[in-house]
PDB file as gemmi writes it, atoms N, CA and C in Angstrom:
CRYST1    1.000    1.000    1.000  90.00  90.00  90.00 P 1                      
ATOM      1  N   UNK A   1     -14.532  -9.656  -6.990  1.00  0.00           N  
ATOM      2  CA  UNK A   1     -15.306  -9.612  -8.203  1.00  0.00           C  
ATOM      3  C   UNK A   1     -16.782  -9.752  -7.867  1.00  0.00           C  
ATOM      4  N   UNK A   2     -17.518  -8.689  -8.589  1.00  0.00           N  
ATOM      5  CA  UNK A   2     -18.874  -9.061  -8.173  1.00  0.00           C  
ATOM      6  C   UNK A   2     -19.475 -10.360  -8.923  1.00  0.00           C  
ATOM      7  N   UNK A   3     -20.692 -10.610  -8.525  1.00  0.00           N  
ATOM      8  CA  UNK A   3     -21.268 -12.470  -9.306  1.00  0.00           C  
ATOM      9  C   UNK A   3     -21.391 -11.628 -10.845  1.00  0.00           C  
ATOM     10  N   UNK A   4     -21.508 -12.367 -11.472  1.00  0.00           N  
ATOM     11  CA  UNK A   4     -22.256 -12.191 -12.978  1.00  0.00           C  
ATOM     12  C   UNK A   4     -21.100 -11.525 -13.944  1.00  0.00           C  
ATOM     13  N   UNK A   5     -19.907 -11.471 -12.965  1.00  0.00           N  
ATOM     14  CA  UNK A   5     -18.966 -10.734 -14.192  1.00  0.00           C  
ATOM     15  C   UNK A   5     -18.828 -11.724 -15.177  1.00  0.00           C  
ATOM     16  N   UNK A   6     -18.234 -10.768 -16.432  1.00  0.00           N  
ATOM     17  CA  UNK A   6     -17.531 -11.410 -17.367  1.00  0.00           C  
ATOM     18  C   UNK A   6     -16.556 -12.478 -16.963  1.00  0.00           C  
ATOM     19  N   UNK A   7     -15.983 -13.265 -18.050  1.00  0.00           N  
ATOM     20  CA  UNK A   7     -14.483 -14.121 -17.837  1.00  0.00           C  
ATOM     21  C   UNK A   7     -13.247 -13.086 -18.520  1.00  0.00           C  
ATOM     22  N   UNK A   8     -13.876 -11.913 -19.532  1.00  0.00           N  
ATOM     23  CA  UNK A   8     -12.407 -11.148 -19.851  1.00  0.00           C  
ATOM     24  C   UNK A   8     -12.576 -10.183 -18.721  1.00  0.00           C  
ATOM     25  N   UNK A   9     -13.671  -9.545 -17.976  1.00  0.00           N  
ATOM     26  CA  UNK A   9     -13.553  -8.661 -16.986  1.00  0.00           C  
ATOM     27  C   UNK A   9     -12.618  -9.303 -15.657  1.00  0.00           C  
ATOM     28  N   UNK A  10     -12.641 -10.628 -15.279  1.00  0.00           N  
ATOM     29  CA  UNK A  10     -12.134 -11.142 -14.611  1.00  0.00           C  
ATOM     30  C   UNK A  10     -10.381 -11.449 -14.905  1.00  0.00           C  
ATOM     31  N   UNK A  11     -10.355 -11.983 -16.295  1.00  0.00           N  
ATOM     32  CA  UNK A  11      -8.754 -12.221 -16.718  1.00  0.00           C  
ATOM     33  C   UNK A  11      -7.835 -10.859 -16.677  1.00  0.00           C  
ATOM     34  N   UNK A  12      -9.089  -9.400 -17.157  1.00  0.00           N  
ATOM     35  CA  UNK A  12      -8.066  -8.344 -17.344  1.00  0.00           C  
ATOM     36  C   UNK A  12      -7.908  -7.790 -15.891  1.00  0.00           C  
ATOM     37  N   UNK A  13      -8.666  -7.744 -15.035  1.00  0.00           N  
ATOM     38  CA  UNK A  13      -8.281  -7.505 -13.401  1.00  0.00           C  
ATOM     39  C   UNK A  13      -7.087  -8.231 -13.042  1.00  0.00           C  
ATOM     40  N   UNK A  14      -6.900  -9.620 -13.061  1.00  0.00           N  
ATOM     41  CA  UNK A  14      -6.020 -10.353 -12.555  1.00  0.00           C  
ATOM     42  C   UNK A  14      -4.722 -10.470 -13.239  1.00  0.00           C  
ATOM     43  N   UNK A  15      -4.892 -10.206 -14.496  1.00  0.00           N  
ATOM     44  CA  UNK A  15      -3.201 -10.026 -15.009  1.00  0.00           C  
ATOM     45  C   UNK A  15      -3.160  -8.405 -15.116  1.00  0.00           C  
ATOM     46  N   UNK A  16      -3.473  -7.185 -14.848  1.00  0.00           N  
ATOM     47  CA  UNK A  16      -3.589  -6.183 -14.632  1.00  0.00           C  
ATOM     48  C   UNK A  16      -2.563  -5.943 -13.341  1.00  0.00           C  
ATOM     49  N   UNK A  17      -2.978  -7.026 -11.951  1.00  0.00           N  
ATOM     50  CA  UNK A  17      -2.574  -6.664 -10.959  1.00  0.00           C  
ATOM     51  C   UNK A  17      -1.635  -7.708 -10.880  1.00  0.00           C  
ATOM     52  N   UNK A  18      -1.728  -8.348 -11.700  1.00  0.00           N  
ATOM     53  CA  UNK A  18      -0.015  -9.111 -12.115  1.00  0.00           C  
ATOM     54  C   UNK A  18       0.878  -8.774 -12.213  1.00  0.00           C  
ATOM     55  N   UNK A  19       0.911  -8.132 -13.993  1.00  0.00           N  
ATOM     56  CA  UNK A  19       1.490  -7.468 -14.054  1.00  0.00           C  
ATOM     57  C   UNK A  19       1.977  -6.022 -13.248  1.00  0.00           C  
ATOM     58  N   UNK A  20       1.322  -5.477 -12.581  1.00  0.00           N  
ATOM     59  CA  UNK A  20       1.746  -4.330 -11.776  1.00  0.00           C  
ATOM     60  C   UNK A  20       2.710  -4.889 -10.751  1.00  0.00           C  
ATOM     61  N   UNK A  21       2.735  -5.887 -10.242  1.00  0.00           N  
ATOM     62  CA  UNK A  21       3.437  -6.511  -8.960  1.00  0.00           C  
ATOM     63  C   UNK A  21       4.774  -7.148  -9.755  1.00  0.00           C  
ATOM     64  N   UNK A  22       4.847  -7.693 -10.734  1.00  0.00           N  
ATOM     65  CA  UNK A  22       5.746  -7.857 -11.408  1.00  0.00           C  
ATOM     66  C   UNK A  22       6.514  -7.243 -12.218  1.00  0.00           C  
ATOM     67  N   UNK A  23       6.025  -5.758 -12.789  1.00  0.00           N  
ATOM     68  CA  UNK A  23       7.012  -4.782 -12.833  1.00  0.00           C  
ATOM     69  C   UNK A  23       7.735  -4.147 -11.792  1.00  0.00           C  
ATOM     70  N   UNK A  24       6.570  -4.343 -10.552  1.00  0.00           N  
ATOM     71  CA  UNK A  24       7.219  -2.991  -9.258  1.00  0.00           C  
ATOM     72  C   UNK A  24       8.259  -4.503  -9.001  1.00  0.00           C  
ATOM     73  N   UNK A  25       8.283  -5.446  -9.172  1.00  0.00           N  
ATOM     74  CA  UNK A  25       9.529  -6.272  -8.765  1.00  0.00           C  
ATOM     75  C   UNK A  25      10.568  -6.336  -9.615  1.00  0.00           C  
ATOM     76  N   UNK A  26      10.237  -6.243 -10.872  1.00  0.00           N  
ATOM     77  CA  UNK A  26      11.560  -5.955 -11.714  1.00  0.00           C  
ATOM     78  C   UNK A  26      12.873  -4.767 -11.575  1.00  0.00           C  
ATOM     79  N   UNK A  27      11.868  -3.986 -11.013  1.00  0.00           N  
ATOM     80  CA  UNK A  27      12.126  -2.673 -10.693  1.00  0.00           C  
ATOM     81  C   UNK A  27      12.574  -2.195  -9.941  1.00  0.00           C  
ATOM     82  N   UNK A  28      11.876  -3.065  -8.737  1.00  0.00           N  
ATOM     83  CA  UNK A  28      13.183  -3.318  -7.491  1.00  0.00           C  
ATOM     84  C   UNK A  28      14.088  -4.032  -7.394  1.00  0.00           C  
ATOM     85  N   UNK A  29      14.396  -5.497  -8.283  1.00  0.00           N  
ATOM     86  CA  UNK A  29      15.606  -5.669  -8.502  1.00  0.00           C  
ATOM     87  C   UNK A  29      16.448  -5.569  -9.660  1.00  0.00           C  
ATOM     88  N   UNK A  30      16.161  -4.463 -10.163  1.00  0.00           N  
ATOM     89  CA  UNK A  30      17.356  -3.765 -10.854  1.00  0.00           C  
ATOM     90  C   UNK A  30      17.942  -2.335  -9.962  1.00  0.00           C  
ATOM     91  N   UNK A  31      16.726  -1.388  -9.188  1.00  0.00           N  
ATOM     92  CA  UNK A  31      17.901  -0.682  -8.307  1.00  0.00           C  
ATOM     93  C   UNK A  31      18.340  -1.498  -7.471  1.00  0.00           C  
ATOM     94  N   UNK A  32      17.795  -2.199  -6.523  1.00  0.00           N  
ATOM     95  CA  UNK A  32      18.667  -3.143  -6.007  1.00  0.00           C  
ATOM     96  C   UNK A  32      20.225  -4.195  -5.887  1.00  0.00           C  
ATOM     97  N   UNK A  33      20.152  -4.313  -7.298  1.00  0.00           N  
ATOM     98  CA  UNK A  33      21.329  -4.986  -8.033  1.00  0.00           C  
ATOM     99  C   UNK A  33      22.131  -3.901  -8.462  1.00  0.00           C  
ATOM    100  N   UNK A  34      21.854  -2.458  -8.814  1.00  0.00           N  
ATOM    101  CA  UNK A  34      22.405  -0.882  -9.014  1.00  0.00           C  
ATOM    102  C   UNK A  34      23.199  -0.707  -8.138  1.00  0.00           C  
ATOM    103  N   UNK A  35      22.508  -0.941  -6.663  1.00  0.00           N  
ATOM    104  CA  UNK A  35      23.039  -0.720  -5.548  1.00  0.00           C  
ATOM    105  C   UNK A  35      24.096  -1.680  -5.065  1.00  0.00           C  
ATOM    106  N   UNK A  36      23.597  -2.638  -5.002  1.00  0.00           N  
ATOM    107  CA  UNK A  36      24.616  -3.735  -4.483  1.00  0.00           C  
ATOM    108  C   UNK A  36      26.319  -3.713  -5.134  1.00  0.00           C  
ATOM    109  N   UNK A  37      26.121  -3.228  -6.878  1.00  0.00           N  
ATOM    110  CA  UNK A  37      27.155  -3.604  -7.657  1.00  0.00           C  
ATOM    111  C   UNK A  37      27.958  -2.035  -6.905  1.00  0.00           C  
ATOM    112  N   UNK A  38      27.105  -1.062  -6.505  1.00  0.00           N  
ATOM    113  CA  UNK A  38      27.880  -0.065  -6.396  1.00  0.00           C  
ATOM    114  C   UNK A  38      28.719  -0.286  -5.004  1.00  0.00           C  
ATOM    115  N   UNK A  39      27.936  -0.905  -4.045  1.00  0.00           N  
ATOM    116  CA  UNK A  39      28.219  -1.037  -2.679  1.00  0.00           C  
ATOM    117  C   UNK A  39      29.373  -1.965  -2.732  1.00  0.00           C  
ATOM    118  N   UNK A  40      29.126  -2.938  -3.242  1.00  0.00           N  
ATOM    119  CA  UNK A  40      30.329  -3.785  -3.435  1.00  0.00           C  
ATOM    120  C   UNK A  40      31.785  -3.344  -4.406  1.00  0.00           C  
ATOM    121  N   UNK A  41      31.904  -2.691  -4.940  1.00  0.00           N  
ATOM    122  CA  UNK A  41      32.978  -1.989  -5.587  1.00  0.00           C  
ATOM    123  C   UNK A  41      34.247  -1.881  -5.304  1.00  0.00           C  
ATOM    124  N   UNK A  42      33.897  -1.665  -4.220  1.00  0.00           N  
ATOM    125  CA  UNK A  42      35.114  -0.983  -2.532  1.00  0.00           C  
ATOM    126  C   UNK A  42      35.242  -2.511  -2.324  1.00  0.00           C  
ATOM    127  N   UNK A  43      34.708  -3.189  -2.508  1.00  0.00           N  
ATOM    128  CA  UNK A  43      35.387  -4.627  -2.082  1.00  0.00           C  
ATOM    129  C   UNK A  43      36.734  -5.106  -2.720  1.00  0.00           C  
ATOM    130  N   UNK A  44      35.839  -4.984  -3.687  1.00  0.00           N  
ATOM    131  CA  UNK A  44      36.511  -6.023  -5.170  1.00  0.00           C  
ATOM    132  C   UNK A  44      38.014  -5.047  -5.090  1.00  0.00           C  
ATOM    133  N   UNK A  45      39.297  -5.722  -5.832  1.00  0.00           N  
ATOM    134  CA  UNK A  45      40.363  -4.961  -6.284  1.00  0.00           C  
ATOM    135  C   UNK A  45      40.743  -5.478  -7.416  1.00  0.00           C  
ATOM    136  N   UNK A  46      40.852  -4.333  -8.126  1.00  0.00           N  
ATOM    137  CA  UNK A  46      41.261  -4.608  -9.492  1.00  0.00           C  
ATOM    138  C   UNK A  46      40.349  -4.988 -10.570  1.00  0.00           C  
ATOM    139  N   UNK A  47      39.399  -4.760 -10.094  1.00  0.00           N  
ATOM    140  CA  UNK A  47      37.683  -5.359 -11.143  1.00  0.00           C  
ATOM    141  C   UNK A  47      36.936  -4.875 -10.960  1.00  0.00           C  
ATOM    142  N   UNK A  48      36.329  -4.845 -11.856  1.00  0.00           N  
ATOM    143  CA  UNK A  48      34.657  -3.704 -11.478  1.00  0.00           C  
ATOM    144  C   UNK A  48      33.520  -4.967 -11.414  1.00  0.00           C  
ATOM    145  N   UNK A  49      32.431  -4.466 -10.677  1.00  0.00           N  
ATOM    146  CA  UNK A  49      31.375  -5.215 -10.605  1.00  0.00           C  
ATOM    147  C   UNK A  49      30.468  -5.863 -11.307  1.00  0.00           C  
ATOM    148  N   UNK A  50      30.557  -4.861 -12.680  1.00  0.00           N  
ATOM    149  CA  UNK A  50      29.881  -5.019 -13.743  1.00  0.00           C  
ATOM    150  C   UNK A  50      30.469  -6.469 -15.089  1.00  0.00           C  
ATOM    151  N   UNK A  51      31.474  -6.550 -14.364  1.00  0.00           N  
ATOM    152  CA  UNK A  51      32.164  -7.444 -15.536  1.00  0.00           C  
ATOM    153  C   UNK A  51      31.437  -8.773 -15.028  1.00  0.00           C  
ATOM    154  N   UNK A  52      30.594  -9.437 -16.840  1.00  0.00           N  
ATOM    155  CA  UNK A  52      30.666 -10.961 -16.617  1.00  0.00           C  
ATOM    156  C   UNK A  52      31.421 -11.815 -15.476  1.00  0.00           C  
ATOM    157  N   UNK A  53      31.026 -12.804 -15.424  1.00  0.00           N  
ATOM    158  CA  UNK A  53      31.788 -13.777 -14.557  1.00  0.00           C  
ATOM    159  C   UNK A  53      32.748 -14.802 -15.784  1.00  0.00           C  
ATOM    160  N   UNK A  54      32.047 -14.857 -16.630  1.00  0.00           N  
ATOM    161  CA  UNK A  54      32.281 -15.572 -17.877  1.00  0.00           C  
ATOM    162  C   UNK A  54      32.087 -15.539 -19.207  1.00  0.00           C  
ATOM    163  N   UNK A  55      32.605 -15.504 -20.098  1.00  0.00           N  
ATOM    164  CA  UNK A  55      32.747 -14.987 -21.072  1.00  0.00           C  
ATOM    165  C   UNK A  55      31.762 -15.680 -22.259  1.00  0.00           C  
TER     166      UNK A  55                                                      
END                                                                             
């Protein structure tokens, strides 16, 4: 940040690049968890991955 900025020029930079890092992480763990439930499939017998643990 250069000297003399604002305090909203400063808040909207920093939750700007917040938020960006915290969607690209949401984002990776939902394909992530996509993947895993698919990879694991072939494990499981008789159940799919997707089912609750608990009701």
């Amino acid at each position: 940040m250069a000297l003399g900025a604002r305090t909203t020029d400063v808040l909207e930079t920093v939750l700007a690049r917040t938020m960006t890092w915290a969607f690209g992480g949401v984002v990776a763990g939902v394909i992530g968890a996509l993947f895993l439930a698919k990879s694991l499939g072939g494990l499981l017998f008789d159940i799919a991955p997707t089912i609750p643990a608990c009701w």
